[in-house]
C-alpha positions as CSV (number, residue, x, y, z in Angstrom):
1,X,-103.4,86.6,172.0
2,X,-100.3,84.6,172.3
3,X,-97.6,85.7,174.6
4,X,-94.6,87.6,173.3
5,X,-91.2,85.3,173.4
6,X,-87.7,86.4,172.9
7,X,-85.9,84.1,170.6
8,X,-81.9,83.2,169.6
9,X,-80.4,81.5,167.0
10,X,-77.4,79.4,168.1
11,X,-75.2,76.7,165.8
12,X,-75.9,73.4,166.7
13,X,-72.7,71.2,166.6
14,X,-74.4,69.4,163.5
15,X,-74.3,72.5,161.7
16,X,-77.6,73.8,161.8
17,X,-79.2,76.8,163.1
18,X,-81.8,76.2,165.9
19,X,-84.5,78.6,167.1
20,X,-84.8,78.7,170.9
21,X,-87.3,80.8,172.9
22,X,-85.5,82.0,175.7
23,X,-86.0,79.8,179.1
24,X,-86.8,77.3,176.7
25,X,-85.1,73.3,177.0
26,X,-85.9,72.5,173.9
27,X,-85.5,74.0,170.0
28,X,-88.8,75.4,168.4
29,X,-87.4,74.1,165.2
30,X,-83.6,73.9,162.9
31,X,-82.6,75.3,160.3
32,X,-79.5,74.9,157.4
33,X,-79.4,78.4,156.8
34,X,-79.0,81.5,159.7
35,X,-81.1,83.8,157.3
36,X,-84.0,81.1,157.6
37,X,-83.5,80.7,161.7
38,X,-84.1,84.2,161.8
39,X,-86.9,84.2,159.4
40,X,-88.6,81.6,161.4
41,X,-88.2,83.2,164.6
42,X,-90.0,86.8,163.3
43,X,-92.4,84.4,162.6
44,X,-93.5,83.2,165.4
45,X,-93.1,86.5,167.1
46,X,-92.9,89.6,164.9
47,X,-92.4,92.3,167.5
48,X,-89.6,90.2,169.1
49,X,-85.9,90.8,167.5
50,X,-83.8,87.8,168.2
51,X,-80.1,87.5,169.8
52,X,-78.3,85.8,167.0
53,X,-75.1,83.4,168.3
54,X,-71.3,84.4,166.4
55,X,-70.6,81.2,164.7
56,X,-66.9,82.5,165.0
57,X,-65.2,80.7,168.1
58,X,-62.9,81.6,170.6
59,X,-59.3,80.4,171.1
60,X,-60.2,79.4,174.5
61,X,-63.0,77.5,172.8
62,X,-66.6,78.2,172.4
63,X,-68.5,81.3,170.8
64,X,-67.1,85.0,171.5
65,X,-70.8,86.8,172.4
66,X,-74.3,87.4,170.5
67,X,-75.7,89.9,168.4
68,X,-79.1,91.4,167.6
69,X,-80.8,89.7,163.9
70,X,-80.5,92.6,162.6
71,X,-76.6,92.9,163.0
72,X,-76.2,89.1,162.0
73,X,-78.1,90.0,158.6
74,X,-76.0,93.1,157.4
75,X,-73.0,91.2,156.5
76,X,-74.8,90.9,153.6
77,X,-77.7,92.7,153.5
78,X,-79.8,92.7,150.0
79,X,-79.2,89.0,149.8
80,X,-80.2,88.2,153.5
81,X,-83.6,90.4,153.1
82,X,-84.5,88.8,149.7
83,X,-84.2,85.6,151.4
84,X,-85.7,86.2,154.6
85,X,-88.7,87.6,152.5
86,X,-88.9,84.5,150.1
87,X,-89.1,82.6,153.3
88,X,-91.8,84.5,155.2
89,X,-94.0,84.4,152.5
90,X,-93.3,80.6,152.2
91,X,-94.6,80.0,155.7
């Protein structure tokens, strides 16, 4: 049985969304699309819900704080499940 990770999604300076396990140096893998970054990291660990970075930044510069999936998806809820469902059974 694989070990359970905890996952975030930050923004990559490119633009796209990365998965990271936490503690990890590298991304597990990128993605164009948030909803897909969050899709992929239920993936690989469906128990886990992952810390999802604000892509809104700070006057002082950087991001303000993180939030759980969950949160990140309800700004537009019906869309973000239909698409995060079309993508898990993709995988």
């Amino acid at each position: 049985m694989p070990i359970a990770k905890h996952y975030f999604i930050e923004q990559t300076k490119e633009g796209k969304y990365a998965v990271r396990a936490e503690n990890a140096d590298r991304a597990s893998s990128f993605h164009d699309a948030q909803a897909e970054a969050i899709a992929e990291a239920k993936r690989l660990d469906p128990n886990d819900h992952p810390d999802v970075e604000r892509v809104r930044n700070l006057p002082s510069g950087g991001r303000d704080k993180w939030r759980s999936a969950n949160e990140a998806l309800a700004t537009n809820p019906k869309r973000n499940q239909k698409e995060i469902e079309r993508l898990t059974l993709r995988a």
